[in-house]
C-alpha positions as CSV (number, residue, x, y, z in Angstrom):
1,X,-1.7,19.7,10.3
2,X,0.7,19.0,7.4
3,X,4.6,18.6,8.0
4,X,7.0,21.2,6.7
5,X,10.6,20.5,8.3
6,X,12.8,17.7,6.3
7,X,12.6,14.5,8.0
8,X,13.3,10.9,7.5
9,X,10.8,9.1,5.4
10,X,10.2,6.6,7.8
11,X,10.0,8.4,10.6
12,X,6.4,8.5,10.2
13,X,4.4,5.5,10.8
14,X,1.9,5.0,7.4
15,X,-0.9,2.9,7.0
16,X,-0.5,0.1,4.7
17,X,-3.5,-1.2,2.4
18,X,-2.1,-4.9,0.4
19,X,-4.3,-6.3,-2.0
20,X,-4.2,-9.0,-4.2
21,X,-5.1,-8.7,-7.7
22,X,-5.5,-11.4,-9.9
23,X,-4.6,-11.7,-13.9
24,X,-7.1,-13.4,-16.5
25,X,-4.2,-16.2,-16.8
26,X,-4.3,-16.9,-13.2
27,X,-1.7,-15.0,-11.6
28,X,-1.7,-12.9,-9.2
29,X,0.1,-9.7,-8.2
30,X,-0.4,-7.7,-4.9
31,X,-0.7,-4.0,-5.2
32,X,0.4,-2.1,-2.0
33,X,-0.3,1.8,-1.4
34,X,-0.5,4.4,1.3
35,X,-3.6,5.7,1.8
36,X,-2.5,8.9,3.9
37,X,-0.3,9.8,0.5
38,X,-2.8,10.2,-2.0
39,X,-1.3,8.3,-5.5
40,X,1.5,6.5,-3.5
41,X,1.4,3.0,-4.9
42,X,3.5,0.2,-5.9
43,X,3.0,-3.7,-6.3
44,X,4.8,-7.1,-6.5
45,X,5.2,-10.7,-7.3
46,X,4.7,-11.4,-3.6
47,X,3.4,-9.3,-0.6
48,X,7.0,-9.2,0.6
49,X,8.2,-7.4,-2.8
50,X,4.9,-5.1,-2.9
51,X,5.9,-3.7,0.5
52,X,9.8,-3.9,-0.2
53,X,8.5,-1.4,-2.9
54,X,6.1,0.5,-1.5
55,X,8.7,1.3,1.3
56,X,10.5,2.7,-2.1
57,X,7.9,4.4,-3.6
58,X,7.4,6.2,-0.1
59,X,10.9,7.4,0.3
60,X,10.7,9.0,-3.6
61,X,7.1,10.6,-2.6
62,X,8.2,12.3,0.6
63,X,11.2,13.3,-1.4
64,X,9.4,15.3,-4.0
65,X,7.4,16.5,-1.6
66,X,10.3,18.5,0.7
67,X,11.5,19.2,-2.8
68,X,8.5,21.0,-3.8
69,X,8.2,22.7,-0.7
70,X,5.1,20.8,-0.4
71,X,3.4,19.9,3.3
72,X,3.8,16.3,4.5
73,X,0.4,15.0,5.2
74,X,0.2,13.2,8.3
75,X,-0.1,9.7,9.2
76,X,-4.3,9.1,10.3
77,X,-4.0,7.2,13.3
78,X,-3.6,3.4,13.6
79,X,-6.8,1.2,12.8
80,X,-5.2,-2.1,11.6
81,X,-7.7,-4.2,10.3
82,X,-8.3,-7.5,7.7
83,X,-10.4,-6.7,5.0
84,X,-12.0,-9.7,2.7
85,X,-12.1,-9.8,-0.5
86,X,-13.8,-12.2,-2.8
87,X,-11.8,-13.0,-6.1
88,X,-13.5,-14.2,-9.2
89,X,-11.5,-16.8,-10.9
90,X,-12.8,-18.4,-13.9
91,X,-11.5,-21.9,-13.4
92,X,-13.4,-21.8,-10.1
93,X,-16.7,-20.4,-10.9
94,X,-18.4,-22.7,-8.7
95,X,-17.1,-21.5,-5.7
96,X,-14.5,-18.3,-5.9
97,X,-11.6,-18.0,-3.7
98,X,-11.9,-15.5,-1.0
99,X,-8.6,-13.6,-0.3
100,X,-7.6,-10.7,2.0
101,X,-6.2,-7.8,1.7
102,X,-3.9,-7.0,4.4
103,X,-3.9,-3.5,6.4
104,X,-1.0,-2.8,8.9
105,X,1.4,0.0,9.9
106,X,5.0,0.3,8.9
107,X,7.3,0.6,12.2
């Protein structure tokens, strides 16, 4: 059952997914999206600044979507989990680091 009547962005507890991703050179970013809101992604220097920017990038999705007219999906319910991922880097071939992504609800 979608939402139709205006509400606060956050009033509705999302599903977070934060990933790192990891740059030929070394660096690494961390890409943060909502899974419930299909294409509703952001990312950042540091997980802090991925989800500081996802919260934006949430706010300017619901947005268009009461502007539209369009339905709010709503939030699945709760599963927070840890999900490991392992990273190939190529200064450490022998052995690559294993990082997680992060899953957790915004509340």
């Amino acid at each position: 059952m979608a939402l139709n009547a205006p509400l606060d962005s956050f009033a509705l507890s999302y599903s977070v997914v934060i990933r790192p991703d990891i740059y030929d050179d070394g660096t690494t970013a961390y890409i943060a999206e909502i899974p419930d809101l299909p294409g509703c992604k952001n990312h950042g220097a540091t997980v802090e600044q991925a989800r500081a920017n996802l919260a934006d990038a949430q706010r300017e999705y619901i947005e268009a979507l009461q502007a539209e007219g369009i339905p709010i999906p709503p939030p699945a319910p709760l599963q927070p989990s840890v999900v490991w991922t392992v990273s190939f880097q190529s200064e450490r071939q022998d052995r690559p680091p294993i990082m997680p992504s992060l899953a957790f609800a915004r509340g």
